[in-house]
N, C-alpha and C positions, 0 to 999 in steps of 0.2 A: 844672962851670962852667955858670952859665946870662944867655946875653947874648941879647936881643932886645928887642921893643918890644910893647904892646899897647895895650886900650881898649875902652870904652865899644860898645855895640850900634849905638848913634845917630854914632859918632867923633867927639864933642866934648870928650872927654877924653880923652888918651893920654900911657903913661908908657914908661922904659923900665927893663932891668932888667941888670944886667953884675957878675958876680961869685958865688960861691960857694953854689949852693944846698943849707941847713943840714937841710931837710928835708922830704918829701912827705909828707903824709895826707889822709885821708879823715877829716870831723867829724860825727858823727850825731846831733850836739845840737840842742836846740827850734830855736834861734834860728839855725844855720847852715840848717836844713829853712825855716826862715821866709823866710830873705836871698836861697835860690836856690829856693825853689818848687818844690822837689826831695824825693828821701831825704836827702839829706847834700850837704856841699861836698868839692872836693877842691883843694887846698891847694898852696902852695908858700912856705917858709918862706925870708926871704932877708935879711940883714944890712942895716938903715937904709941904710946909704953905698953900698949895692950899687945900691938904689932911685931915681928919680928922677921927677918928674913933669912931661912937655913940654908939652900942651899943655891948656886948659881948668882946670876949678879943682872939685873935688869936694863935692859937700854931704859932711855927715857925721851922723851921730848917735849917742849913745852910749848905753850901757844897763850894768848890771851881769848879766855871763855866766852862763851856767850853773855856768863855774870860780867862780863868786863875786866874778871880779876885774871892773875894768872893761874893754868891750875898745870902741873905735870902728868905725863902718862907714866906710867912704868910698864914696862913689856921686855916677853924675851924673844929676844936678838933671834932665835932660831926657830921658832914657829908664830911669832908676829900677835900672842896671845896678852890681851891687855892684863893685867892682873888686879894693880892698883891705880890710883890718882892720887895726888896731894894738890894742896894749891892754895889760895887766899879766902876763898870761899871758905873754909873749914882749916881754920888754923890747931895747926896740934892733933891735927885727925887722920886717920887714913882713910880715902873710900874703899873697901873692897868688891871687886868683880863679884858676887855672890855665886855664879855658876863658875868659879873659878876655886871654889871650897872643893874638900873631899868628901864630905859628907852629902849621901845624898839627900835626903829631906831640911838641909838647907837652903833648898829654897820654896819648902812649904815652910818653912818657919820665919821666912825673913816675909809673911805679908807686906807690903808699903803702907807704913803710916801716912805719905806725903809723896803727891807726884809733885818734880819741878816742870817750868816748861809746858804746863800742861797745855794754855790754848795751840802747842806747835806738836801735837799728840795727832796720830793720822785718823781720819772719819772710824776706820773699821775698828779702832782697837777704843776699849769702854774703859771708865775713870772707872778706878776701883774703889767698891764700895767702901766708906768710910775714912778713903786718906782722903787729906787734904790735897787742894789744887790748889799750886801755889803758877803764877804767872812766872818769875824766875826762881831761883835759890833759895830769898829771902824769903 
């Protein structure tokens, strides 16, 4: 079960979040290395209805994924902070930014069951013990 609230670096966007979370990972794809200026993102997978969005209003932009499918960013307009994803990959899902929670030991809790992407993962950083490496999404 995952219930709390996050947001935005600037806080002019914040959402929250209360129900079932379907999935943690780590993404080593171009565009998740592009959205957080990072090696990868790390994720949290969670049911449309679980999600909610309180305060402020997200730009968005869309692109076709590395999955091929489309997926959206949602980000705010004023400090450029990714928050969520939606997209075809994960229908009826939201992904959330997990360093984008309020809470801080979410993200000792969101371990990754599952990296995607993984052969595109750079030399220095180690597959974590016990997820799965999956080559794309699927």
């Amino acid at each position: 079960m995952v219930s709390g609230e996050g947001g935005c670096f600037c806080g002019n966007i914040r959402y929250s979040v209360n129900g079932e979370g379907l999935a943690t990972a780590l993404c080593h794809c171009t565009d998740c290395r592009k959205i957080t200026g990072s090696t990868y993102s790390t994720n949290l997978v969670v049911k449309e209805e679980s999600f909610k969005w309180l305060s402020g209003t997200p730009k968005t932009i869309s692109k076709t994924a590395d999955s091929g499918k489309e997926i959206t960013s949602h980000f705010c307009g004023g400090c450029g902070s990714t928050l969520t994803r939606t997209g075809g990959s994960f229908p009826n899902q939201v992904i959330i930014k997990v360093g984008t929670l309020d809470d801080f030991d979410a993200l000792n809790e969101a371990k990754p069951v599952v990296e995607f992407f993984a052969p595109e993962r750079v030399d220095w950083v180690n597959a974590v013990p016990g997820a799965g490496q999956n080559k794309t999404m699927a």
